[in-house]
C-alpha positions as CSV (number, residue, x, y, z in Angstrom):
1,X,2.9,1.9,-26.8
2,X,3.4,0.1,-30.2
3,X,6.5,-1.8,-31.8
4,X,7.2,1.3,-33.7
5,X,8.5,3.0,-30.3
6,X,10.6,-0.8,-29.5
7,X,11.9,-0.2,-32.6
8,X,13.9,3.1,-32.0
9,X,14.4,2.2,-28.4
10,X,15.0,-1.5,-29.1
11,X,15.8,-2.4,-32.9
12,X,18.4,-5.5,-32.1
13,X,15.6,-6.9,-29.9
14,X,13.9,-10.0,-30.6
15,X,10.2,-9.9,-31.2
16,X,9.5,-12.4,-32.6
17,X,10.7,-16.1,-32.9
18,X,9.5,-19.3,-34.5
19,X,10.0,-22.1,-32.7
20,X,10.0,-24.9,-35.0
21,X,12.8,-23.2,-37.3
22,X,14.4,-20.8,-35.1
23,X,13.9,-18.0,-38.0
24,X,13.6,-15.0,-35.5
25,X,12.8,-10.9,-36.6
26,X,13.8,-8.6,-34.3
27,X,11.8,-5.2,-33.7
28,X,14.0,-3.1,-36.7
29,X,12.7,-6.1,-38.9
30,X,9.2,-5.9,-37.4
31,X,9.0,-2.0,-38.1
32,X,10.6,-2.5,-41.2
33,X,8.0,-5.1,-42.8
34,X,5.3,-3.6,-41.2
35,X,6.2,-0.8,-43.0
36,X,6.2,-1.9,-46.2
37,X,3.0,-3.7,-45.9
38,X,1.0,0.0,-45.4
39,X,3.0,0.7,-48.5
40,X,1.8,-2.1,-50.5
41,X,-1.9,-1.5,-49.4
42,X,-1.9,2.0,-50.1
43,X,-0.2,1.1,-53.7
44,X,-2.9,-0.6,-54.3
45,X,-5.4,2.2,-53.5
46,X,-6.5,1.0,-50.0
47,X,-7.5,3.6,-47.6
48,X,-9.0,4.4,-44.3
49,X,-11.4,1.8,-43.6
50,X,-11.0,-0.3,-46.1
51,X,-10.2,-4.5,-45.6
52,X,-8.0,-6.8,-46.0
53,X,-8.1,-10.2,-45.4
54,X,-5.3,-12.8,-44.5
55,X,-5.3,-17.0,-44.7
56,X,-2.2,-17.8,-43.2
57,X,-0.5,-20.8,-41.4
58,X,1.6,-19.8,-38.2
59,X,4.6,-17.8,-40.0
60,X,6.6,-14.9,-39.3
61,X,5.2,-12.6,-41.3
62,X,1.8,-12.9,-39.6
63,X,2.0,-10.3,-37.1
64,X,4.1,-7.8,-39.3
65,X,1.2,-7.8,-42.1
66,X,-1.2,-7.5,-39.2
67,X,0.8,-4.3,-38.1
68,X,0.6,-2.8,-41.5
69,X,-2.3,-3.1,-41.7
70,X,-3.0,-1.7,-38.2
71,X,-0.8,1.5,-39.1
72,X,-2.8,2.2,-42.2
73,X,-6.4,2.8,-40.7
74,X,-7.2,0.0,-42.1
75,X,-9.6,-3.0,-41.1
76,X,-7.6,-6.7,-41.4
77,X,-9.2,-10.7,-41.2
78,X,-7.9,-13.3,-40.1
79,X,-9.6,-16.2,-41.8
80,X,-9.1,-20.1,-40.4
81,X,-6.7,-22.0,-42.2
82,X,-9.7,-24.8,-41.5
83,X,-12.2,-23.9,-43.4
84,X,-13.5,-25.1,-46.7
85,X,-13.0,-22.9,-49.8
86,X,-16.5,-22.4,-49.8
87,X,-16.6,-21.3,-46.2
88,X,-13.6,-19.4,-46.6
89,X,-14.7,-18.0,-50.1
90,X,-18.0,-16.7,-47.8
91,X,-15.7,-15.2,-45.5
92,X,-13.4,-13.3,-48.2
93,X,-17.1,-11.7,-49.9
94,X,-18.7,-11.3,-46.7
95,X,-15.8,-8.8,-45.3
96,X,-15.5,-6.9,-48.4
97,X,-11.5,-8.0,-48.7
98,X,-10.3,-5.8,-51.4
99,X,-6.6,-7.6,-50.9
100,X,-6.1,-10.7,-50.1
101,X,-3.3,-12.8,-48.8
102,X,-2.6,-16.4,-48.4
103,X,-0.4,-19.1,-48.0
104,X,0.5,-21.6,-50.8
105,X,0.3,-24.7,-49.2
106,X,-3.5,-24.0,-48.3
107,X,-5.8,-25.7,-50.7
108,X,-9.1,-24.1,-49.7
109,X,-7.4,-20.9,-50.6
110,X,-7.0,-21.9,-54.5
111,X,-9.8,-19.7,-56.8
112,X,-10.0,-17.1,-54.0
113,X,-10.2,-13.5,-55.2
114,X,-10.4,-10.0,-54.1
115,X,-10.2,-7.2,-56.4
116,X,-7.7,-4.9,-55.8
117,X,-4.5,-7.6,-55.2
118,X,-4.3,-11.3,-54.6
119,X,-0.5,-12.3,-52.8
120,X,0.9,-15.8,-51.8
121,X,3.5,-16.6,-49.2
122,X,5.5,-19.8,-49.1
123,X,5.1,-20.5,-52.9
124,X,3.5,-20.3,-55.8
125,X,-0.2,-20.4,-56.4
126,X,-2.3,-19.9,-59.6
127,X,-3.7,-16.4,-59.8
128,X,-1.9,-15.1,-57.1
129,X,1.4,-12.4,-57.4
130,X,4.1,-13.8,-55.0
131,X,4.1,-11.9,-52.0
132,X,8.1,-11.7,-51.0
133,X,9.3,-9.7,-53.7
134,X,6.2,-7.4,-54.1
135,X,7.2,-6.7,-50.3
136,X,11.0,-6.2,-51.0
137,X,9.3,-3.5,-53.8
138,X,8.2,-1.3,-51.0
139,X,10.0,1.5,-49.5
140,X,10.7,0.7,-45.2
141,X,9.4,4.1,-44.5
142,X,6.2,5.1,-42.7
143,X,3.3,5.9,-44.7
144,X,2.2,9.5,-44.1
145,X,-1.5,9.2,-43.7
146,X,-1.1,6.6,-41.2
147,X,-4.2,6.0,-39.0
148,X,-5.0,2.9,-36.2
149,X,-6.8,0.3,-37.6
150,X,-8.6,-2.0,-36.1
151,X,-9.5,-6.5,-36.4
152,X,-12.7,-7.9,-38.0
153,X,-12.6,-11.6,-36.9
154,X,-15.0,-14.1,-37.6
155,X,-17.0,-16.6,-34.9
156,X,-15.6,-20.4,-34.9
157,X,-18.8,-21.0,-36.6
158,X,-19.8,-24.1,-34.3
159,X,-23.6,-23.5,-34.5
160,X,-24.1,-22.3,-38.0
161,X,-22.3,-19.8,-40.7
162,X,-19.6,-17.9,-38.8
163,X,-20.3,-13.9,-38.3
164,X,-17.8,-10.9,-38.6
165,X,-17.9,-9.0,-35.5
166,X,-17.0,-5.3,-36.0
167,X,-17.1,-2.2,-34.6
168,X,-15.7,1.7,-35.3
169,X,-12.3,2.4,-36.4
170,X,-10.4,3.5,-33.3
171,X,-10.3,7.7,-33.9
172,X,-7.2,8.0,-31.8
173,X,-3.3,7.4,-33.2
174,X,-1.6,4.0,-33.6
175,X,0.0,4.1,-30.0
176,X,-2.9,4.8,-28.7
177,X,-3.5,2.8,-25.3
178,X,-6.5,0.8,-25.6
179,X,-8.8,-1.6,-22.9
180,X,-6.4,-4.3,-23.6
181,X,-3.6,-3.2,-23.0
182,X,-4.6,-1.9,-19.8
183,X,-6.6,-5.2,-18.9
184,X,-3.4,-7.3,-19.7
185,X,-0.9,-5.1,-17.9
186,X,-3.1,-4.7,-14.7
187,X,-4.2,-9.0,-14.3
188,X,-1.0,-10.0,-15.7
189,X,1.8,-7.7,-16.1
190,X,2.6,-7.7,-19.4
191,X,6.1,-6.0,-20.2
192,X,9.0,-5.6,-22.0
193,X,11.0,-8.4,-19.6
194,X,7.8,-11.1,-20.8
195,X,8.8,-13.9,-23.0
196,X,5.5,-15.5,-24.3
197,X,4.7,-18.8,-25.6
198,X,1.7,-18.4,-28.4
199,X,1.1,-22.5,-28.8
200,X,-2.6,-21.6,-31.2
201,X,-3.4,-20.7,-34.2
202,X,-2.8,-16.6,-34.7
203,X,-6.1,-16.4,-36.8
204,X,-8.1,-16.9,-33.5
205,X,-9.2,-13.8,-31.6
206,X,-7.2,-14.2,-28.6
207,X,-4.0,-15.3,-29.9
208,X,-3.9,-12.4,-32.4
209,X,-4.9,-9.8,-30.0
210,X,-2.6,-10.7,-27.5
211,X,0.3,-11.4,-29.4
212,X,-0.4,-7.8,-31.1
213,X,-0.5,-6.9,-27.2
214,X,2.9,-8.3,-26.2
215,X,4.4,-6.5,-29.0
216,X,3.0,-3.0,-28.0
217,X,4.6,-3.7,-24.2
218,X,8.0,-4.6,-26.4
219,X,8.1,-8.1,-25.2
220,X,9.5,-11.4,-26.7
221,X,6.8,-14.0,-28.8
222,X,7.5,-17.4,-29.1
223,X,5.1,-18.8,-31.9
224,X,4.4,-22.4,-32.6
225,X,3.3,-23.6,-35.6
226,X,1.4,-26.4,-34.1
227,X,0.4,-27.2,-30.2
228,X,2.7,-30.7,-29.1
229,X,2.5,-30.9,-25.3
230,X,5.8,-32.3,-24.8
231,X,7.2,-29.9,-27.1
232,X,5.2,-27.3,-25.0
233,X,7.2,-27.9,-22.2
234,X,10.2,-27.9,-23.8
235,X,9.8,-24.5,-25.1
236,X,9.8,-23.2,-22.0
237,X,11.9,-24.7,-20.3
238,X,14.4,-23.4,-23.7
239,X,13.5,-20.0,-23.4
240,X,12.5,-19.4,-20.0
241,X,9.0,-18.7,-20.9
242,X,7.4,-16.0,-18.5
243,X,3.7,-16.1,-20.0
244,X,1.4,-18.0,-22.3
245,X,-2.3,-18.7,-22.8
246,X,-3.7,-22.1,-23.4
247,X,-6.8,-23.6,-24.1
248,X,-8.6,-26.6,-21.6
249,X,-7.4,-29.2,-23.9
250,X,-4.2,-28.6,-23.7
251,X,-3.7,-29.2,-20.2
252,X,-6.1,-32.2,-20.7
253,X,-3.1,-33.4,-23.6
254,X,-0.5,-32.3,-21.3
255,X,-2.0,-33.8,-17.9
256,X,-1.9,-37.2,-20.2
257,X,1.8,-37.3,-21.2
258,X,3.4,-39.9,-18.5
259,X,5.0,-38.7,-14.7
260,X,8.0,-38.7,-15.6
261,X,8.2,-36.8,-18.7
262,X,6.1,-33.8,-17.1
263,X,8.9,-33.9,-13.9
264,X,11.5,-33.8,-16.9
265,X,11.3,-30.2,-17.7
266,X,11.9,-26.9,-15.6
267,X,8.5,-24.5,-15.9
268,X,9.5,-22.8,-12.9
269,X,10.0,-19.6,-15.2
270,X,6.3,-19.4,-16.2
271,X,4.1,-16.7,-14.1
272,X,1.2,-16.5,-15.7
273,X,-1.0,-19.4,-17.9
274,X,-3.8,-17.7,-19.1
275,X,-6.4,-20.1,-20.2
276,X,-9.8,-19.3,-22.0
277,X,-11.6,-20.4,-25.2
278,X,-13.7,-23.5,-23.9
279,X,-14.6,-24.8,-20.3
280,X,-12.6,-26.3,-18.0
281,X,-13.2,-29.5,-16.0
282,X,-12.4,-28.3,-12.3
283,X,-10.5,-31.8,-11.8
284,X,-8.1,-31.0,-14.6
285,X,-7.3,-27.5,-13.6
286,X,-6.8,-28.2,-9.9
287,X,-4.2,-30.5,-11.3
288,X,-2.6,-28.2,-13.5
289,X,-2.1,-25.2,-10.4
290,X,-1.2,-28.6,-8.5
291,X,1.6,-28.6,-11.2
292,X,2.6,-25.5,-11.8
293,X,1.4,-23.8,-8.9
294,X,-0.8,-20.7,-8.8
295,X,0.1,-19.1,-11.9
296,X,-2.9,-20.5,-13.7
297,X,-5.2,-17.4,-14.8
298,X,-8.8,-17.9,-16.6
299,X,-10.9,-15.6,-18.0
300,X,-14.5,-15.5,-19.8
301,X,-15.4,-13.3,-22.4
302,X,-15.7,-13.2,-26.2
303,X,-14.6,-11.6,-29.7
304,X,-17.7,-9.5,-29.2
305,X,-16.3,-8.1,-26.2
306,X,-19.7,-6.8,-24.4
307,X,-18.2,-8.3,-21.1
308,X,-15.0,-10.0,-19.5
309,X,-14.8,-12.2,-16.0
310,X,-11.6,-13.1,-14.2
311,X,-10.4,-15.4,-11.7
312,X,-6.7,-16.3,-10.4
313,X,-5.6,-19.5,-9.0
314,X,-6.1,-18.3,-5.2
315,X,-9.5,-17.6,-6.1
316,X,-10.7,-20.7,-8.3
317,X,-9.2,-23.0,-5.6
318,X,-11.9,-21.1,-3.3
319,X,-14.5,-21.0,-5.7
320,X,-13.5,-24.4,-7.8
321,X,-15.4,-24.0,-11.4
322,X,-16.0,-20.7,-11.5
323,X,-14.4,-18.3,-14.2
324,X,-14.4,-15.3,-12.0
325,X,-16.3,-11.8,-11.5
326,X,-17.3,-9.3,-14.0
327,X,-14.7,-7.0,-15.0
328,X,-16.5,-5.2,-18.4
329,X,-20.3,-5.4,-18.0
330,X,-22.7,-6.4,-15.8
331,X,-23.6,-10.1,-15.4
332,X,-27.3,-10.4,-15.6
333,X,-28.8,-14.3,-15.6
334,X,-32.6,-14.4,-17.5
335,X,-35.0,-17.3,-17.6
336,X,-36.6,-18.4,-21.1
337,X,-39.1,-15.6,-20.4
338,X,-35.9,-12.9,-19.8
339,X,-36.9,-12.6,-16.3
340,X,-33.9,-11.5,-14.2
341,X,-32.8,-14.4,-11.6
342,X,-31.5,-14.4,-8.3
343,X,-27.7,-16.1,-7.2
344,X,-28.0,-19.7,-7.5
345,X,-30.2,-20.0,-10.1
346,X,-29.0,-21.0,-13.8
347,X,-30.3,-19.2,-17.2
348,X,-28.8,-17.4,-20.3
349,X,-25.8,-15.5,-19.4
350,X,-26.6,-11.3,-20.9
351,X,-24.0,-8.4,-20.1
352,X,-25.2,-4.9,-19.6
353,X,-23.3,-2.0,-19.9
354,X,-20.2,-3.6,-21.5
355,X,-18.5,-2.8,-25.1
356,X,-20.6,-2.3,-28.1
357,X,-19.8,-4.4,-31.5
358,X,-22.1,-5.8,-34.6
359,X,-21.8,-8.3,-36.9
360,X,-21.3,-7.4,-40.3
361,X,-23.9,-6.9,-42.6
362,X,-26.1,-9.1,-40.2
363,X,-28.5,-6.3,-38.4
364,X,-30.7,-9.4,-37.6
365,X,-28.0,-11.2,-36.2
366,X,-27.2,-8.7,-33.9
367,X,-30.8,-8.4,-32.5
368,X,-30.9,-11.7,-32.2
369,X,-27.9,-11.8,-28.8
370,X,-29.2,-8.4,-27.6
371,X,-31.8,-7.4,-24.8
372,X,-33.0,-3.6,-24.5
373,X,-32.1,-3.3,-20.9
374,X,-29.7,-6.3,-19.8
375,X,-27.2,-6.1,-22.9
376,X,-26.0,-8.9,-24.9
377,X,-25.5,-12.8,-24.8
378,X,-22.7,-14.7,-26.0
379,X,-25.1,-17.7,-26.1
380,X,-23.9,-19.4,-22.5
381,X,-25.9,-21.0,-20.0
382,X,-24.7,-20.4,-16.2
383,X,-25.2,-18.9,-12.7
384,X,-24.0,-16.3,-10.0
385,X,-23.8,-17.3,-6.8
386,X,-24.0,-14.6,-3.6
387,X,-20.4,-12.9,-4.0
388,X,-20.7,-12.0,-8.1
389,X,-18.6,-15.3,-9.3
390,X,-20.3,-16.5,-12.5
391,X,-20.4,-20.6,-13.1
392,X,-20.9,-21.8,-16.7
393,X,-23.6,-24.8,-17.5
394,X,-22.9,-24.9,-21.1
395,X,-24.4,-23.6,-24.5
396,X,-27.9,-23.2,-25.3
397,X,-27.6,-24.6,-28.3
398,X,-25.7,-27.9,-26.9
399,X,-28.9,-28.6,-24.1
400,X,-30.2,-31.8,-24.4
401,X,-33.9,-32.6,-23.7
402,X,-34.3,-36.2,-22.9
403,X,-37.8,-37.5,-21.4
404,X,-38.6,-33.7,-20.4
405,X,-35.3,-33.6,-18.3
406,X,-33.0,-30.4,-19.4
407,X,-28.9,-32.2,-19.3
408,X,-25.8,-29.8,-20.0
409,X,-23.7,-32.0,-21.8
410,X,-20.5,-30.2,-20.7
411,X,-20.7,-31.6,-17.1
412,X,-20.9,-35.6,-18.7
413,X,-17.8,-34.2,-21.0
414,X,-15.7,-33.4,-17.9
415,X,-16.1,-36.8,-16.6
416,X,-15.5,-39.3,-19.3
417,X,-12.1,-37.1,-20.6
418,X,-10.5,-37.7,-17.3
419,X,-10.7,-41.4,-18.0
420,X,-7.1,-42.2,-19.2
421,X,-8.5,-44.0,-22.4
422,X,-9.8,-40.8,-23.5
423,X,-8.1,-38.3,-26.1
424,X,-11.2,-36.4,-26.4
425,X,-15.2,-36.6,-25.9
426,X,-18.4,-34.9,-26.9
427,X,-21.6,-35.2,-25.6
428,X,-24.7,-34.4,-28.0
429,X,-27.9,-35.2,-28.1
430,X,-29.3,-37.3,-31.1
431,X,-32.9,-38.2,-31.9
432,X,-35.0,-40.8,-29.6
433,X,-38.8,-41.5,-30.5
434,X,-39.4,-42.6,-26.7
435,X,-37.3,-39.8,-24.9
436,X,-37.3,-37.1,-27.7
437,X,-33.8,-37.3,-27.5
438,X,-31.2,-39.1,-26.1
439,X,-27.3,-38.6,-24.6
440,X,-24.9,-40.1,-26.9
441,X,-21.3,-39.6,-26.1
442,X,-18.3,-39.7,-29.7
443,X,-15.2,-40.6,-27.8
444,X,-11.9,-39.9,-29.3
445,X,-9.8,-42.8,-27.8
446,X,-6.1,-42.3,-27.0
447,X,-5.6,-45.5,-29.0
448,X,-7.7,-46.3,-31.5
449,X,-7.5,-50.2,-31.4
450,X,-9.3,-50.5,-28.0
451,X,-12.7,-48.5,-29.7
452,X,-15.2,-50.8,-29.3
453,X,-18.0,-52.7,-26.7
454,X,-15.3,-53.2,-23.8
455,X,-14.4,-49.9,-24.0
456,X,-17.6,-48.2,-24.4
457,X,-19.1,-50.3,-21.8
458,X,-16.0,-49.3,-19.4
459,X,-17.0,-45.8,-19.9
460,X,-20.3,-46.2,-19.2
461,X,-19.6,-47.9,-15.7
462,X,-17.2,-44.8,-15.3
463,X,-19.7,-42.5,-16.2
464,X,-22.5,-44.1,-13.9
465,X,-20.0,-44.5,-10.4
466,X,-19.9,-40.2,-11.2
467,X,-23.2,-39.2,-12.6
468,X,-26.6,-38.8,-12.5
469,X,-28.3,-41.8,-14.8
470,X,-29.6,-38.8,-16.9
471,X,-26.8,-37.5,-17.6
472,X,-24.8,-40.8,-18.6
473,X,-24.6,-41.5,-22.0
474,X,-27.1,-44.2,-23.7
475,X,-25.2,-45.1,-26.5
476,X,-20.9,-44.3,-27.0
477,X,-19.3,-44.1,-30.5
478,X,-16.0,-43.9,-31.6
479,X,-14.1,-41.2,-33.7
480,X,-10.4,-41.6,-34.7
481,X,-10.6,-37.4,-34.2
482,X,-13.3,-35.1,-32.9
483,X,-13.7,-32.1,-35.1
484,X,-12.5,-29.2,-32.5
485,X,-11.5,-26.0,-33.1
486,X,-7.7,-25.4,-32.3
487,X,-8.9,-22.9,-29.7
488,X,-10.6,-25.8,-28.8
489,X,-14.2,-25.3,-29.3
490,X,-15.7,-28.4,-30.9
491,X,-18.0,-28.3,-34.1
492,X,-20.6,-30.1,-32.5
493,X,-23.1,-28.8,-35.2
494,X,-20.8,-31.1,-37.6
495,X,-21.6,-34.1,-35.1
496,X,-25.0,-33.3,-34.8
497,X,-25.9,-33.0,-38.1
498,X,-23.9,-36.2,-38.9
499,X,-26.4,-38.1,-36.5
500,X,-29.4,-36.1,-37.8
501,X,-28.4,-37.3,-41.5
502,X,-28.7,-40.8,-40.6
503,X,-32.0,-41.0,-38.9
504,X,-33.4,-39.4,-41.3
């Protein structure tokens, strides 16, 4: 399976379509551009194993470059149209980029460089050849040597400096079948009939890799520039959406829009909402299979991909908060002294026996997450209970130790974003001299001219009537916007070190 064999079967086909403009390229224009990316990076001396690196907003192009680069054995980045330059400058040295490309409207990416060919899309951008006509240059035709390639994509960076995670080239040939494919057609029958809704950013792991998937089955992608939860709904409703995959705040955004302009669109079409990323508060997704009924499909796993958990609808609703069974690996829970521990009882989350990876130049890095006999961690906190369903606390990083008392700020997160004054929350811990710490809650409010004491004090009265004391927050401050991740992950380092900064 891969778009080149759509492509002779198919060419008139749409694969993909933007929503915002309509501007839609069928499978003849995907193989076509795909094409003549391979012949652009071999122009310019790439080979086998070498990498490239893209900084791009959501555009139609995305995928195509992805595929050229895919069919030319070689190894392609996806950097976050987020970062700083100097974060994104790290990523573009770090990876070894020998071509980079960019989009003009992206400031970070002005002074960037890699050595072999710098391109801009969308515009014009000092130092960099346009990328269009150097494109239209290139003949449509396979490249000879072609050989599958393979992503190198970088963590979210929320705890410190973000790390490629590699692996080997696959040795097999570009249509090869891989775990993913397999995974995605056996849990949620992907196929050529699936229209799919892609609402994220396509530099994130699982947007890119499953997009890439939905291509290979010969299915249809509908790609957002930017997540709007009305326009969400809209979408498809327009297209008669069959799949998509969300992220937690989404739904929250979605659950927030009023009665009657959720009842005012038809999303009887969907059959699978794959969600992932970032934890889900059990009230908000029993809401959202209330909704939409049991199409709502979670999974746990990572861009290291040492394991992967499961759960459909049918079986959250039996096991609410859970994010499924193992389906890669073997889930193994060790205490601080990496003793094994029985059902019930929580510690850091390893895998054993799952997929291998490394991060990039970063040998220490990697021996850092890994444990001779029980695998690797992605860094989670959680439990198994007796039948093999895995519950996440939180990260190990985000524990809070206040008055010797261990709190998982996720759980107080849960509760205060379900209050309908709240766009968004995080819960950190920030320095105490009596308690060594203390909970302090940054609320994002829905409007911004009722932050304040009333509100915070409201919160804290909402909190208490659902919480532990311990786990309520002693102090609430206001944000006009959280920094989260668009695959919604929040930077909580940036908050942390925000609050560290000022008590120091």
């Amino acid at each position: 399976m891969h778009p080149h064999i759509h492509a002779a079967a198919t060419p008139d086909k749409a694969a993909i379509v933007m929503a915002d403009t309509g501007e839609t390229l069928s499978y003849a224009d995907l193989e076509a551009r795909s094409n003549r990316a391979a012949q652009l990076f071999r122009s310019k001396g790439l080979t086998r194993g070498d990498t490239v690196a893209f900084m791009l907003e959501n555009v139609a192009d995305y995928l195509p470059l992805c595929y050229g680069a895919q069919r030319s054995g070689l190894v392609f980045v996806a950097i976050s149209t987020k970062l700083s330059h100097d974060e994104a400058h790290y990523i573009v040295e770090d990876s070894g980029a020998k071509i980079l490309i960019v989009g003009a409207a992206l400031s970070a990416a002005k002074e960037l460089s890699a050595p072999s060919g710098n391109f801009v899309l969308g515009g014009d951008l000092d130092g960099f050849e346009p990328l269009e006509p150097a494109l239209a240059a290139m003949p449509p035709s396979r490249i000879e040597d072609e050989s599958a390639g393979r992503d190198m994509l970088y963590s979210s960076g929320t705890t410190g400096r973000p790390k490629g995670i590699t692996g080997a080239l696959p040795d097999g040939p570009i249509d090869e079948v891989n775990p993913l494919l397999m995974l995605t057609k056996t849990l949620y029958d992907f196929s050529s009939d699936m229209i799919y809704l892609s609402p994220a950013p396509l530099y994130h792991a699982a947007p890119l890799r499953y997009c890439m998937s939905v291509l290979r089955f010969g299915g249809t992608i509908i790609i957002m520039s930017r997540f709007d939860p009305e326009r969400f709904l809209a979408l498809v409703e327009e297209h008669g959406v069959t799949h998509s995959q969300l992220v937690p705040t989404m739904f929250v955004r979605m659950l927030k829009l009023p009665d009657e302009t959720r009842a005012g669109y038809d999303v009887s079409s969907l059959k699978v909402a794959i969600h992932a990323a970032a934890p889900c508060p059990v009230e908000v997704k029993r809401r959202m299979i209330d909704w939409w009924g049991p199409v709502i499909y979670e999974y746990y796993a990572s861009t290291e991909g040492t394991g992967f958990c499961a759960i459909t609808s049918e079986e959250w609703l039996t096991k609410p908060g859970s994010v499924g069974r193992a389906l890669l690996g073997e889930i193994r829970i060790l205490d601080e002294d990496n003793a094994l521990q029985p059902p019930g009882q929580e510690g850091r989350i390893f895998f054993a026996g799952g997929g291998e990876f490394e991060y990039h130049k970063a040998p220490e890095k990697t021996a850092s997450v890994m444990h001779p006999e029980h695998g690797a961690t992605f860094g989670d906190i959680g439990y198994v209970d007796e039948d093999g369903y895995l519950f996440l606390t939180d990260r190990a990083a985000y524990m809070i130790i206040t008055g010797g008392v261990n709190v998982y700020p996720q759980e107080t997160e849960d509760v205060l974003v379900m209050h309908p004054k709240v766009a968004d929350v995080a819960v950190i811990g920030v320095p105490d001299e009596e308690f060594g710490e203390q909970v302090k809650a940054v609320v994002e409010p829905r409007d911004w001219n009722e932050a304040g004491d009333d509100l915070a004090a409201e919160l804290s009265a909402f909190a208490r009537e659902r919480l532990s004391h311990v786990k309520c927050p002693k102090s609430i401050d206001f944000e006009r916007q959280l920094p989260r991740h668009d695959t919604g992950k929040l930077y909580k380092r940036l908050l942390k070190d925000k609050y560290a900064a000022a008590t120091s």
